[in-house]
Residue frames as qw, qx, qy, qz and C-alpha x, y, z in Angstrom:
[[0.000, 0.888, 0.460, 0.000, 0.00, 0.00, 0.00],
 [0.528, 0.405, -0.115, 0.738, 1.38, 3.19, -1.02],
 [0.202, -0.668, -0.481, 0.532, 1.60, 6.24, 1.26],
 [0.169, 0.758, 0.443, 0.449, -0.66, 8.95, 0.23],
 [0.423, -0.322, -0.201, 0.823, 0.93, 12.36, 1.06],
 [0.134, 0.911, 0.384, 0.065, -0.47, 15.99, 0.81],
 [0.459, 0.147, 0.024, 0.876, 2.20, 18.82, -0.48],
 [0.112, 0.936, 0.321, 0.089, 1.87, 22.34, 0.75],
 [0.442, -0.368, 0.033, 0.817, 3.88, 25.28, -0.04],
 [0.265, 0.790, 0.300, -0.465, 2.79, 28.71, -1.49],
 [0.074, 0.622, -0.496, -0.601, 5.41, 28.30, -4.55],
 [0.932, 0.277, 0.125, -0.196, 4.41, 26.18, -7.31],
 [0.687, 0.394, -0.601, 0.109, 7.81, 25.49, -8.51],
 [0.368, -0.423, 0.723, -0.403, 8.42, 24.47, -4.67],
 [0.849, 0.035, 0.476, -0.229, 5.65, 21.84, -4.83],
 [0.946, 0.321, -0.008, -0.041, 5.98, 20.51, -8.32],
 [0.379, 0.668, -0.628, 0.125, 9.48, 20.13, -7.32],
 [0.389, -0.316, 0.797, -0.338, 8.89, 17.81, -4.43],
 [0.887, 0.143, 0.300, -0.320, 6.27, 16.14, -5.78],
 [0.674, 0.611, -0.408, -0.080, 8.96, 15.11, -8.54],
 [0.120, 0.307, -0.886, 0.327, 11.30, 13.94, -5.81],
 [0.649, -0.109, 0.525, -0.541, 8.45, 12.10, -3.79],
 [0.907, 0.279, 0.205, -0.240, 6.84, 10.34, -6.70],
 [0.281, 0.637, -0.714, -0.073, 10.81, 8.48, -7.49],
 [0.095, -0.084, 0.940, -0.318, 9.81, 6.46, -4.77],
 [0.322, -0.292, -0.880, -0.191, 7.19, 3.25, -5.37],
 [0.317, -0.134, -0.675, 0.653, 6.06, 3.79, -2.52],
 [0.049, 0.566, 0.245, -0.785, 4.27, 7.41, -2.15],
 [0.146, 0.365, 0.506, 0.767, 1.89, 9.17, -3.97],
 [0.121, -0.184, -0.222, 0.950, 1.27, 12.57, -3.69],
 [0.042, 0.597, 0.793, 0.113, -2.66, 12.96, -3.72],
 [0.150, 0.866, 0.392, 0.271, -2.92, 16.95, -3.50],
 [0.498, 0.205, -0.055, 0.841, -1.51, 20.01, -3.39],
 [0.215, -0.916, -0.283, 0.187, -2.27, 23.46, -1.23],
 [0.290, 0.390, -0.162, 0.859, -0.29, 26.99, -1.89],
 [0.020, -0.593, 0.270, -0.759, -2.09, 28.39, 1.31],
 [0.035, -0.211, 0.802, -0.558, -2.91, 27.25, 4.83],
 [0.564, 0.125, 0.384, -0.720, -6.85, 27.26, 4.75],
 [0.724, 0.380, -0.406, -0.408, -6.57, 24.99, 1.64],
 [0.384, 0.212, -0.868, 0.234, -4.05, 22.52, 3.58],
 [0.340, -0.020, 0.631, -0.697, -6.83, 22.27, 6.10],
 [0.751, 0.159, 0.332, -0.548, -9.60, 21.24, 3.95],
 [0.847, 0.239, -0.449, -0.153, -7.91, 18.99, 1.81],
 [0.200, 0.264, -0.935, 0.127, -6.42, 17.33, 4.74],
 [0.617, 0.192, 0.524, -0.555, -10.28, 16.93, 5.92],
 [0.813, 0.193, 0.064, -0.545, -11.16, 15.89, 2.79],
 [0.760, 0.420, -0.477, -0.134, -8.59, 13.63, 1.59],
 [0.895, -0.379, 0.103, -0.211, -7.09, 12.08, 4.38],
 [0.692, 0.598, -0.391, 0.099, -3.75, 11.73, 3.49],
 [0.901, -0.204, -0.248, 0.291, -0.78, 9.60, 5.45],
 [0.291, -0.220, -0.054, 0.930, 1.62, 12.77, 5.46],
 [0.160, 0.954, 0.250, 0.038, 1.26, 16.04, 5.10],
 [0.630, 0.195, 0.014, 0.752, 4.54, 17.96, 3.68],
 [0.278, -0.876, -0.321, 0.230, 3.47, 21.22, 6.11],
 [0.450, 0.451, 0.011, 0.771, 5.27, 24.69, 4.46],
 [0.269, -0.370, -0.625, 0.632, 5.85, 26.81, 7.53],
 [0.123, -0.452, -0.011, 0.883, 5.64, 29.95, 5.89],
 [0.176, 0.189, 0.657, 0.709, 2.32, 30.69, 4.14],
 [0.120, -0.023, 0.098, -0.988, -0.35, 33.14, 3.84],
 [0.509, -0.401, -0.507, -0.569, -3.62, 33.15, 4.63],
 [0.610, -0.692, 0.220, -0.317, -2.82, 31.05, 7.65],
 [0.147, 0.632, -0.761, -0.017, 0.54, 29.88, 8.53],
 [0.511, 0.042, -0.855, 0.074, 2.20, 26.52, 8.74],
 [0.027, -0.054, 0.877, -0.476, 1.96, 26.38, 12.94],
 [0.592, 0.090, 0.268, -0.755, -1.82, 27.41, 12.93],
 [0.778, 0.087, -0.411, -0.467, -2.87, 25.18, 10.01],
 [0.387, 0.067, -0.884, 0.254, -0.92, 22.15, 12.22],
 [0.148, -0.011, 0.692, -0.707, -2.67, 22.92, 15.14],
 [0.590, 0.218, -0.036, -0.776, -6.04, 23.36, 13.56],
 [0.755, 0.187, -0.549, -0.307, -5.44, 19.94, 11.93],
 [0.375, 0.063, -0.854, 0.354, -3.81, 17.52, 14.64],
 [0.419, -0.004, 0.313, -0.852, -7.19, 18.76, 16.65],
 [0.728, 0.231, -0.154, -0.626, -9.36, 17.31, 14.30],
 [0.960, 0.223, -0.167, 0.018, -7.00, 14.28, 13.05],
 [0.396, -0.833, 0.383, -0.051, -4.58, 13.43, 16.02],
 [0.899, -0.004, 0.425, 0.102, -3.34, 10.76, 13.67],
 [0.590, 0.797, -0.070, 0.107, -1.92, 12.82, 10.99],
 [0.618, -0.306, 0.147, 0.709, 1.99, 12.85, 10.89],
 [0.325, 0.928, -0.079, 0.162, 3.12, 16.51, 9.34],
 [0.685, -0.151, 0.025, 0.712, 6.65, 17.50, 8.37],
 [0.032, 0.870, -0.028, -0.490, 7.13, 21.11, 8.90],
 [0.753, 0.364, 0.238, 0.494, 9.02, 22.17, 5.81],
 [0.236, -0.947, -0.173, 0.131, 10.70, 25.81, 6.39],
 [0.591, 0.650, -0.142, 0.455, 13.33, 28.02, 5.31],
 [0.180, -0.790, 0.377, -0.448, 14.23, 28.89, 9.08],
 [0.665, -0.121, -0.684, 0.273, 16.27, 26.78, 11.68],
 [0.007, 0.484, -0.448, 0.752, 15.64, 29.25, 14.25],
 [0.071, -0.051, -0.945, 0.315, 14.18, 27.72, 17.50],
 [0.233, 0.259, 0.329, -0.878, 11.05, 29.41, 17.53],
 [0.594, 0.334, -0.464, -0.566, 9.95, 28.19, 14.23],
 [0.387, 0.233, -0.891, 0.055, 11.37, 24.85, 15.23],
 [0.035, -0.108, -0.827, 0.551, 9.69, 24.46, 18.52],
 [0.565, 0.212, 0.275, -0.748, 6.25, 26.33, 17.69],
 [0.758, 0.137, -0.350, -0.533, 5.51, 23.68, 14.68],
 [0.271, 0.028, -0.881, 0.386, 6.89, 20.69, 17.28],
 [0.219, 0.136, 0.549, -0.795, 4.35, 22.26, 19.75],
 [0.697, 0.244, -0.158, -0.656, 1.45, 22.73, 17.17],
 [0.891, 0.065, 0.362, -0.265, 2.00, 18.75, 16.39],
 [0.779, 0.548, -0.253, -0.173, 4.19, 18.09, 14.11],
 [0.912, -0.293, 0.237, 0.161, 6.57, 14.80, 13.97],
 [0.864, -0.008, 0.241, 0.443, 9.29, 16.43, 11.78],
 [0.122, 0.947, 0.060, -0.292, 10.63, 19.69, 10.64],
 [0.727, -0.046, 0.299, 0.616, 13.20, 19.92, 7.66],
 [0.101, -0.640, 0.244, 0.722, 14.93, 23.06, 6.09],
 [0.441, 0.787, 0.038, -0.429, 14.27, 24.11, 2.37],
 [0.384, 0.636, -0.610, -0.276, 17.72, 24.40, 1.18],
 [0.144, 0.343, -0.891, -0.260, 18.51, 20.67, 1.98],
 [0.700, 0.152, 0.595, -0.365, 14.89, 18.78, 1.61],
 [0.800, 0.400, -0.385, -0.229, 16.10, 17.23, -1.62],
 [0.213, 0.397, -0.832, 0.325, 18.68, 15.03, 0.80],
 [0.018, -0.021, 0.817, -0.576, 16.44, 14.58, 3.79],
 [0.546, 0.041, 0.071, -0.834, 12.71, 15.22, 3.02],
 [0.790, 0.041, -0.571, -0.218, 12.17, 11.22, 1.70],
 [0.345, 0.119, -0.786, 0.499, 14.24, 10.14, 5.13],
 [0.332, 0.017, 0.497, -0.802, 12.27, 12.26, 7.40],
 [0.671, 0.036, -0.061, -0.738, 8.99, 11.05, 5.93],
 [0.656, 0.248, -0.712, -0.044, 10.13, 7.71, 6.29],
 [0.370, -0.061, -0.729, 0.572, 10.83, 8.23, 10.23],
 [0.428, -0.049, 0.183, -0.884, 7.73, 10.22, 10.86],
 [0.730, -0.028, -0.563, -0.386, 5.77, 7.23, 9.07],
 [0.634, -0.247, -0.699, 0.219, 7.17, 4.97, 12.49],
 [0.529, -0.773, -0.347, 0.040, 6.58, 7.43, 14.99],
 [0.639, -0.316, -0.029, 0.701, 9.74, 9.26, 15.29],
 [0.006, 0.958, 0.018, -0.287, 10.63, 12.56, 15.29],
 [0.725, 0.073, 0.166, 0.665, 13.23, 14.18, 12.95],
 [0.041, -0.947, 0.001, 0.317, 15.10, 17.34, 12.69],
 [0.549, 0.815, -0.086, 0.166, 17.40, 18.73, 10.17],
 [0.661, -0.006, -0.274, 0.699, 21.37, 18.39, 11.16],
 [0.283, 0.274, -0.241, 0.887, 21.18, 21.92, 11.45],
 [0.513, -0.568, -0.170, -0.621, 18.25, 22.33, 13.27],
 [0.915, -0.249, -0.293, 0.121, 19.48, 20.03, 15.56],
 [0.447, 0.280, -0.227, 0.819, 22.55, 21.90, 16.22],
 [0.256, -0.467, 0.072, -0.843, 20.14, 24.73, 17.44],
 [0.777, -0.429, -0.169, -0.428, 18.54, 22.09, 19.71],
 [0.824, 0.022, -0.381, 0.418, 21.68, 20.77, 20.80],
 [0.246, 0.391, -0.130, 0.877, 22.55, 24.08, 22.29],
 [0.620, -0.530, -0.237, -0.528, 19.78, 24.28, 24.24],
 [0.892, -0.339, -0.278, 0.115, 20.27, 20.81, 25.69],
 [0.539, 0.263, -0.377, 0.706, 23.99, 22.28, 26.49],
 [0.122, -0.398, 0.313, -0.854, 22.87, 25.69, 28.09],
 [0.702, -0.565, -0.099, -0.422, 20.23, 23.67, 30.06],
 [0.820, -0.193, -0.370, 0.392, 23.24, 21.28, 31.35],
 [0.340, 0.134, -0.296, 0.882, 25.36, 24.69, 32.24],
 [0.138, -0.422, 0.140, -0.885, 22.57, 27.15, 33.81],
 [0.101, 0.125, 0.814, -0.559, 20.80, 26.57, 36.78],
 [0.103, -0.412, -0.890, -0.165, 16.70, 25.77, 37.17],
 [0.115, -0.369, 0.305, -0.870, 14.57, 27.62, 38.60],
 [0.271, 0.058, 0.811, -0.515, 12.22, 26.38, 41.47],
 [0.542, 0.514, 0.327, -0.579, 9.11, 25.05, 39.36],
 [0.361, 0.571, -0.470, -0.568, 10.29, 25.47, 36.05],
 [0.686, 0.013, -0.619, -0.383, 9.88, 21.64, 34.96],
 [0.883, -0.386, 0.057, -0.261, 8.54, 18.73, 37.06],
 [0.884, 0.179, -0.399, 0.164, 11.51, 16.35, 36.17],
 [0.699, -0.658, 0.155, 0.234, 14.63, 16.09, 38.22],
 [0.040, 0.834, -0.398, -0.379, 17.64, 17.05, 37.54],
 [0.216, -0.224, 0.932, 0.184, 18.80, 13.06, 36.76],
 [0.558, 0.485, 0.672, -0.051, 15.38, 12.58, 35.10],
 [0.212, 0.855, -0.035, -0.472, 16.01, 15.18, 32.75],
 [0.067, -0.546, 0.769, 0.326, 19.44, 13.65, 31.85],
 [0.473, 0.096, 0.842, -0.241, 17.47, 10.28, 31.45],
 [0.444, 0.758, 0.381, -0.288, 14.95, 11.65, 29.25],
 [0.262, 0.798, -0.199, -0.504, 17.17, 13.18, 27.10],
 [0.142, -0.240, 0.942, 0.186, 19.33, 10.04, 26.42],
 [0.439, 0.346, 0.828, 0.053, 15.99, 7.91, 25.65],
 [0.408, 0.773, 0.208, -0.440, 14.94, 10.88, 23.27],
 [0.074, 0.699, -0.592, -0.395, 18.09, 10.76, 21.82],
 [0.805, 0.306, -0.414, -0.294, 17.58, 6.96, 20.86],
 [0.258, 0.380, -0.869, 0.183, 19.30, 5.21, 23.35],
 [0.768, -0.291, -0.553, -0.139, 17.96, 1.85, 24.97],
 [0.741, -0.652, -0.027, -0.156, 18.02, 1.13, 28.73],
 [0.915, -0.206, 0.025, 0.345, 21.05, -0.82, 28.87],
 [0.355, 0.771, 0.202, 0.488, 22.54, 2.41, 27.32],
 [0.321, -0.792, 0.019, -0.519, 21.70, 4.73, 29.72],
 [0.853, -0.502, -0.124, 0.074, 22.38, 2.37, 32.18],
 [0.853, 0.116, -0.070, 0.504, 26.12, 2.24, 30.95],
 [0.189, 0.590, 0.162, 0.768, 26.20, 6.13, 30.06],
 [0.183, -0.755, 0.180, -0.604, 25.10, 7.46, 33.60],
 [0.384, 0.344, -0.800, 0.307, 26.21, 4.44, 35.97],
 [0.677, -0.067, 0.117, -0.724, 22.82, 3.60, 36.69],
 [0.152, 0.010, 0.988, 0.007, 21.42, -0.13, 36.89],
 [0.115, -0.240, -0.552, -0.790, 19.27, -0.87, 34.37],
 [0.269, -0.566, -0.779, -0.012, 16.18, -1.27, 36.89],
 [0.042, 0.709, 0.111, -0.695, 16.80, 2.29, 38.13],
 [0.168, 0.053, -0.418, -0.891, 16.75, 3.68, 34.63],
 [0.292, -0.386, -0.807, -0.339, 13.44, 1.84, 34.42],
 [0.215, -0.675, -0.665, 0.237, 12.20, 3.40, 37.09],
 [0.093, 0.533, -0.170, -0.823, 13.23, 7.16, 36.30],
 [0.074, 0.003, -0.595, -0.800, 11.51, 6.17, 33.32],
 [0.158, -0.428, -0.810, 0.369, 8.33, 5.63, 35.38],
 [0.153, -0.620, -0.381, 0.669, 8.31, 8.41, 36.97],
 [0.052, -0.289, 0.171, 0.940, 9.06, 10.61, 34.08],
 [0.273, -0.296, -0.551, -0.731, 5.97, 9.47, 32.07],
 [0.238, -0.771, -0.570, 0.157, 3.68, 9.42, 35.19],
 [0.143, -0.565, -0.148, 0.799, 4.94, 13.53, 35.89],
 [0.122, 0.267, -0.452, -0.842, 4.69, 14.29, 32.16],
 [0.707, 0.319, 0.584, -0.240, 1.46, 11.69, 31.42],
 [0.754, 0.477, -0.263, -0.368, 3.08, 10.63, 28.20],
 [0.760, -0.238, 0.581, -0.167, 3.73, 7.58, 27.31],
 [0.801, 0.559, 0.126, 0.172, 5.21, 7.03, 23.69],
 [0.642, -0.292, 0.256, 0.661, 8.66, 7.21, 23.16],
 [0.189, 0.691, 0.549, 0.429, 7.26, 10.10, 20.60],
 [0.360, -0.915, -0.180, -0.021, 5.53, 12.33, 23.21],
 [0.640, -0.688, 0.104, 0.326, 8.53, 12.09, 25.23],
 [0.659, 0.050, 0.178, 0.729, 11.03, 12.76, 22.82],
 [0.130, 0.675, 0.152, 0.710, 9.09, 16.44, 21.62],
 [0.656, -0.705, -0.226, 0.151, 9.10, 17.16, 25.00],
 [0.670, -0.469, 0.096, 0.567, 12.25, 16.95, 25.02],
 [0.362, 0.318, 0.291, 0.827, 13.13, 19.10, 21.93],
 [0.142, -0.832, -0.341, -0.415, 10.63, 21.32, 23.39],
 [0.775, -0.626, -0.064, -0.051, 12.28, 21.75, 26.33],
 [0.461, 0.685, -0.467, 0.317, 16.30, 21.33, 25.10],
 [0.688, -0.376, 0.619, -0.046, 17.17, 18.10, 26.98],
 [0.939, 0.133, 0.308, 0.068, 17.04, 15.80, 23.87],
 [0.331, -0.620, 0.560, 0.438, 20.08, 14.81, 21.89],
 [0.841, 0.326, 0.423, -0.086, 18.84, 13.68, 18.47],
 [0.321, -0.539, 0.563, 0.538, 21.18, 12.73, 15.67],
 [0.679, 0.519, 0.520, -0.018, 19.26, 12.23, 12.96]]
């Protein structure tokens, strides 16, 4: 069964360039096209599609709204931001709105088939260089103090949390913070009873939301 994907972006040589790179692969086919946000809304009502190639930056109503507006309706949809910015804002508001991937313009002829590939199992992906910008975070949260309140986690759940966001497995972690693997298992407990998620998903935007996770995609 192929997967049926919806392109938006407000440039037509944008789309009918992806769709050219999309439809290389057996796989996919690209079942409609939007140039503005209210249009990516009702054709993802009406058509239902498996992705949704989500352009951050378009008029009418932008990428983050139309995400939000849609993962409401259809908390199944995977969307990959698509966007000419890596700043965090951009990065973190279409993460927040719902989306499960977010890749840069100049290099979504490399990475735009990958990501939609790792959104398709449930994972999250970020551009190298977006990542960079989220990596920085995760640093300045390891160097600046907390304040009282500011997240539920501990300081060693935090660490924890990033590492399993980043992709590593219990026995990992275990090795990596000199932990036995039944305590990691329980700091992983705790962290999805404080945070009530429960999908190695959830818990990973969290973390990117947040600048704990370490992803290397």
């Amino acid at each position: 069964m192929k997967t049926r994907i919806l392109l938006t972006d407000d440039h037509e040589i944008m789309r009918k360039g992806l769709r050219s790179l999309l439809e290389r692969e057996s796989d996919f086919e690209v079942i409609g096209e939007a140039s503005n946000g209210r249009d990516a809304i009702r054709l993802a009502r009406e058509l239902e599609p498996d992705i949704m190639v989500m352009d951050v930056g378009m008029p009418d109503v932008n990428g983050m709204e139309a995400t939000s507006r849609i993962m409401a309706k259809m908390p199944d949809m995977r969307i990959v931001a698509l966007s000419m910015h890596s700043d965090k804002r951009f990065v973190t508001g279409m993460l927040t709105a719902g989306a499960y991937g977010y890749v840069l313009k100049s290099e979504a002829v490399e990475e735009l088939v990958g990501a939609i590939r790792a959104v398709q199992t449930g994972r999250v992906y970020t551009s190298p260089r977006v990542t960079d910008v989220v990596m920085q975070d995760y640093v300045n949260k390891l160097t600046t103090p907390q304040g009282d309140g500011e997240s539920p986690l501990t300081p060693r759940e935090s660490e924890v949390l990033g590492l399993l966001a980043g992709g590593a497995s219990t026995r990992q972690i275990s090795e990596q913070l000199h932990l036995s693997v039944n305590t990691v298992d329980t700091h992983k407990r705790r962290i999805q009873q404080k945070l009530d998620l429960h999908s190695v998903a959830e818990l990973t935007k969290y973390a990117i939301r947040h600048g704990l996770t370490q992803l290397d995609e």
